[in-house]
N, C-alpha and C positions, 0 to 999 in steps of 0.2 A: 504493500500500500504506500508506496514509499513516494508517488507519483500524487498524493494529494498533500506535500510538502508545499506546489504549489496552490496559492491561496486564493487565486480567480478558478482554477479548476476545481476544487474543494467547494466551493460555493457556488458554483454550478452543479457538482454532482449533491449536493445536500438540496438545492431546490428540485432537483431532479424527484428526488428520491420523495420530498414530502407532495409535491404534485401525482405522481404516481399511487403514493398509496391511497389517497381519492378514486382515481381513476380505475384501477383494479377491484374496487368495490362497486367502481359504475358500471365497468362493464359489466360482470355478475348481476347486479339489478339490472340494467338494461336488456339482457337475452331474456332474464327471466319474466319481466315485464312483459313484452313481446309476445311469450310465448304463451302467456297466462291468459293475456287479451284474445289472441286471436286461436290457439289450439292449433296452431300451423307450422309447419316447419318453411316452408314456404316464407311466409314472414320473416324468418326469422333472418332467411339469407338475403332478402327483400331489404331489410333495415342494414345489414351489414353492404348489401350491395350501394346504397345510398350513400355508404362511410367511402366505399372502396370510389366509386366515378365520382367523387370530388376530387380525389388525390390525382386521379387519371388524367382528368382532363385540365384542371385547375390551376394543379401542385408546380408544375415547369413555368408556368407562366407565371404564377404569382415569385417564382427565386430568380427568375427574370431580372425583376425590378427591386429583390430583396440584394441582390447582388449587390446593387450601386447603392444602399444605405449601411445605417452604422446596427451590425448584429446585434447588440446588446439593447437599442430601441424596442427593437419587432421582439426581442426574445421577451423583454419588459411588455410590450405592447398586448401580444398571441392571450400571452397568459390571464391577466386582468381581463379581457372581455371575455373570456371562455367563462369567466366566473360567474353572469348574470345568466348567462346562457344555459349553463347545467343546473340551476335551480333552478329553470322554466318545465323541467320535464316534469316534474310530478306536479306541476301548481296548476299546466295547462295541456302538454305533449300527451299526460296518459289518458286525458279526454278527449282526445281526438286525433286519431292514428296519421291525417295527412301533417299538422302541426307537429308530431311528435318527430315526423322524420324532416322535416324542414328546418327542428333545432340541430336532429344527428347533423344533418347537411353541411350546417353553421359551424359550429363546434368543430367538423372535421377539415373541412376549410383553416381554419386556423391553424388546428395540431397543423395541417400539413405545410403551415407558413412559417410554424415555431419545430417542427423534429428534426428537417436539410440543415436548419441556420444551426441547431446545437450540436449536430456531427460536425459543420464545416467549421464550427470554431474549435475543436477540439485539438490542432495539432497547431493551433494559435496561444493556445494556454500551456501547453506541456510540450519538450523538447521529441525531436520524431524518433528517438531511440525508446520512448515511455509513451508514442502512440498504442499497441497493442494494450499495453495495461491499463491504457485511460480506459480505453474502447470497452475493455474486457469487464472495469468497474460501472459503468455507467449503465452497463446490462447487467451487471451484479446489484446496482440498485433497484433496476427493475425487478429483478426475480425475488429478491429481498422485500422487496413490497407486496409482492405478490404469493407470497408465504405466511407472511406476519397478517396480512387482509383480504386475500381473497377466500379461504377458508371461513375466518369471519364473518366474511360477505355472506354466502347462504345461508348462516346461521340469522343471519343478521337477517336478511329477506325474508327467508323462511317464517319468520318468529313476529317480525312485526311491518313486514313489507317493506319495498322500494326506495319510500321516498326521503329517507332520513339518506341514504346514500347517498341520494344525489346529492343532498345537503352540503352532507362533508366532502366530496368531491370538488365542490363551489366553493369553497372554504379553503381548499389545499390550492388551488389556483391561486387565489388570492394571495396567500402564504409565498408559493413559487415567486409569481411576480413581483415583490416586496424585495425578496432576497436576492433578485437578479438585477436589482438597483444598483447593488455592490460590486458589480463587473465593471473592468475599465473598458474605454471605448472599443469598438471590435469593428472599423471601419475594413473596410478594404484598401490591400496595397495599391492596386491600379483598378480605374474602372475602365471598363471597355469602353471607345467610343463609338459603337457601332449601335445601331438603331434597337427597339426593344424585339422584337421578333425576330432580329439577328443573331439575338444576343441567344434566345429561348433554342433556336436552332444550333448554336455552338455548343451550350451545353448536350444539346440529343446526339450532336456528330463526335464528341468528346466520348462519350458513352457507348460509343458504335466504334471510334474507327481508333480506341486503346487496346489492345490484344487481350492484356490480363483484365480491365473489365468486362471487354464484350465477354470473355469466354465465363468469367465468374456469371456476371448479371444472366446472360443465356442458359446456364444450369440453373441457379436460380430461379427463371421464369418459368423452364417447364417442372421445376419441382413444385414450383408454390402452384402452379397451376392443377398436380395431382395433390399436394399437400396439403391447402389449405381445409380442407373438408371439415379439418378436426374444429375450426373456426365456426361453422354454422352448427356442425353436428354434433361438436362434443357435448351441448346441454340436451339436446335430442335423446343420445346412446344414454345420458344420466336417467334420466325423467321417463323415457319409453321403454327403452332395454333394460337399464339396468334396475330401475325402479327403485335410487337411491335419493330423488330428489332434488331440490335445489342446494341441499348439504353436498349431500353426495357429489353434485356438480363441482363446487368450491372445494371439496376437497382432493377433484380429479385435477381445477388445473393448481391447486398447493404444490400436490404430487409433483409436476412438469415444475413450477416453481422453482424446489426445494433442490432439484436435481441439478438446476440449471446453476443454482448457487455452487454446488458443490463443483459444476463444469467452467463457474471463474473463479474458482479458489486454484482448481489445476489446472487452467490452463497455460498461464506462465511457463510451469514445467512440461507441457507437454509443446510448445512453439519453440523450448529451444531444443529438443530431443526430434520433433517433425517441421517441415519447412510450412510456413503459413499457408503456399497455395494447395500442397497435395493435405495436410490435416482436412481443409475445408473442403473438401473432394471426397475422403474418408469420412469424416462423421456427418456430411449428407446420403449417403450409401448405406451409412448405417443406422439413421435417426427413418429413413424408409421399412427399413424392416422392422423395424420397433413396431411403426404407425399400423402396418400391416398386422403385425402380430395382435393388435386390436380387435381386427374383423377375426381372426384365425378363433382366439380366446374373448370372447365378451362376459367374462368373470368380472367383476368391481375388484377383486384382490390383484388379478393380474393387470387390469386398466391403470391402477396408480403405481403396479411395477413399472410398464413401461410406458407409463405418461412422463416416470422419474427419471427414466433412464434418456425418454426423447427431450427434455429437458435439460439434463447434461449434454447431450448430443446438437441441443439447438446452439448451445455456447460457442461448444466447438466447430459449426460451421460460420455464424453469424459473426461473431467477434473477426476473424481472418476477414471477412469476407467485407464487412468498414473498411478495418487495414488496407485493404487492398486499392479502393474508391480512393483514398485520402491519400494512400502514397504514389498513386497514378495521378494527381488531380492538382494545377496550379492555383495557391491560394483563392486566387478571384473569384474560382469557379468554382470551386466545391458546394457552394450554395445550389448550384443549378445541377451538377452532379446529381446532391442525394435528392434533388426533387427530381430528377429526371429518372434514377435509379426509385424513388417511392410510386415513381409512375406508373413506370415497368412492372415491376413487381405487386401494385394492389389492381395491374389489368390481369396477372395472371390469379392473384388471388381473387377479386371477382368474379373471375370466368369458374375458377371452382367452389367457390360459394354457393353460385349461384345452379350449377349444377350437381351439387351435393344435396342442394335441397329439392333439386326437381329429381334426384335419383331413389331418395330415401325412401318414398312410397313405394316404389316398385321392388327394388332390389331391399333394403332395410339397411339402417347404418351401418353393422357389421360388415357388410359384404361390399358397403363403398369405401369404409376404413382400409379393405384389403385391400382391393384394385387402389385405391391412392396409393397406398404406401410404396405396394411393386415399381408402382410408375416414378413418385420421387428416386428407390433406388436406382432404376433404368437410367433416369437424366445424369444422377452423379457415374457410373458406371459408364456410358457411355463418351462422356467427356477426362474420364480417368482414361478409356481404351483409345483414346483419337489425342495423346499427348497432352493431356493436363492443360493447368494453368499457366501462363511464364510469369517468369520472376522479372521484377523490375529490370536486372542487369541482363536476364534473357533477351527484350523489349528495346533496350537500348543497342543491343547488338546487331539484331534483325533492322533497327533500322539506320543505323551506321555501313551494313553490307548493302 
């Protein structure tokens, strides 16, 4: 932890962390809301679909113009207005289902104006030799919030409903943005002068035509495209398969949580024993067979084996797979990067959301858990068999010959 010695990076990952534990409680009342109103599963990837094509279409455009301001504003800014916003769902949203997703709409609009700007400032705060372990802490806070409260969360639902979640959710926003007052300025070194749709398209060609990201983000795309199921379905398999609840939910994703903690406590030791691009190539190869292994066993003892173990396994691809964006990516543009990289990736999570939930009837969650999980191992397997990732000094070689 040696890397929160600095004190603008430390007070980013402590506003991190008290924003998030709001927000892991909202998501938990938010699926279960959803699902209590309408009896749908449908709905449920409906409402998540609505989170996902803001980011899609939105996200590049709005780091566009986040590029040319001072990061520490908007990260101040994101935060505080999300605040009034998440305490409208229970006062008005769960009275009327088109309102309710026109606040998700809002709300996701934002996060996706405030998640690019606090990746891209992170190799602004810590020297690039303690990039991986920012990276690795800052997702160690999330899974840490998501351990300590989202367990709570369905107990918390369960017991006296929704709306006090949202509450404190509103409430830790607030809190975030308070504490990111203490950031020094976070402008950029050069702004581009090229026009704003110039700018939007540099970022997407930046994305496309770096080796080590196309070939990360492109495994990526088609794993979250089999992968994401577990996002719509996992309260589904809780509530219809497993018949444990909206506890039982909360304590399926603690399980992924808890694992994920233990997967950035080791992963230090396991980046200087594995190369960052092949580890992230291996523990996607294997966080697939896990997911699989859900549809195979729909036990609730076996679901939080390896919801724990896909959790450790989500560290180890996720964490490299930042690194990778930030050390391929010239300061100015890292902004437009990770929204262009949240683009990519919530079109593929989308597209399996949304067909998770139009599978479920037919086939039943088990049997989509499986087919997901084969297919995320397939993407990482296939891009291990067609020569990996390249390493930055790979990258500069190819294009020096």
């Amino acid at each position: 932890m040696k890397v929160l010695r600095h004190k603008a990076f430390a007070r980013l990952i402590l506003a991190y962390l008290v924003s998030q534990a709001g927000s892991k409680i909202h998501r938990v009342a938010l699926l279960v809301l959803i699902y209590l109103l309408t009896e749908n599963a449908l709905w449920v990837s409906l409402t998540l679909g609505v989170q996902l094509l803001g980011t899609v279409v939105f996200s590049p455009l709005l780091s566009a113009w986040a590029d040319t301001q001072d990061r520490k504003r908007l990260l101040v800014g994101s935060d505080l207005l999300r605040a009034p916003l998440v305490a409208l769902i229970p006062l008005l949203g769960a009275k009327s289902l088109p309102f309710l997703l026109l606040l998700v709409f809002l709300i996701e609009l934002l996060r996706d104006l405030h998640d690019p700007i606090q990746n891209a400032v992170v190799p602004d705060l810590v020297p690039k030799e303690e990039v991986d372990e920012a990276n690795s802490l800052i997702l160690l806070a999330d899974r840490l919030s998501e351990v300590l409260f989202v367990g709570a969360a369905g107990v918390l639902v369960a017991t006296v409903g929704p709306a006090y979640a949202f509450y404190l959710d509103a409430a830790t926003y607030l809190a975030s943005g308070l504490l990111l007052l203490g950031l020094p300025p976070l402008r950029p070194e050069r702004v581009s002068k090229a026009g704003f749709f110039a700018r939007v398209k540099e970022g997407l060609g930046h994305l496309w035509q770096t080796p080590p990201i196309r070939r990360a983000v492109g495994t990526l795309f088609a794993a979250a495209a089999f992968g994401s199921v577990e996002t719509a379905l996992g309260v589904v398999l809780a509530l219809k398969w497993l018949g444990v609840g909206s506890a039982g939910f909360g304590f399926m994703e603690a399980a992924m949580a808890l694992g994920a903690i233990l997967g950035g406590l080791a992963l230090p030791r396991l980046l200087h024993r594995v190369p960052r691009e092949r580890l992230f190539l291996l523990a996607l190869l294997l966080f697939g067979l896990f997911e699989a292994s859900v549809g195979l066993f729909p036990v609730f003892a076996w679901v939080l084996v390896a919801f724990f173990v896909g959790g450790f396994l989500n560290m180890a691809f996720i964490v490299p797979a930042r690194s990778i964006l930030q050390l391929n990516t010239p300061q100015e543009m890292r902004g437009r990067i990770f929204a262009a990289f949240g683009a990519v990736m919530n079109a593929a999570v989308l597209l399996g959301t949304m067909l998770g939930g139009a599978l479920e009837g037919p086939l039943g969650a088990p049997t989509v858990f499986l087919l997901a999980g084969l297919g995320v191992s397939l993407a990482a397997a296939y891009t291990l068999l067609t020569g990996g990732i390249p390493t930055p000094k790979d990258t500069r070689k190819t294009l020096e010959a």
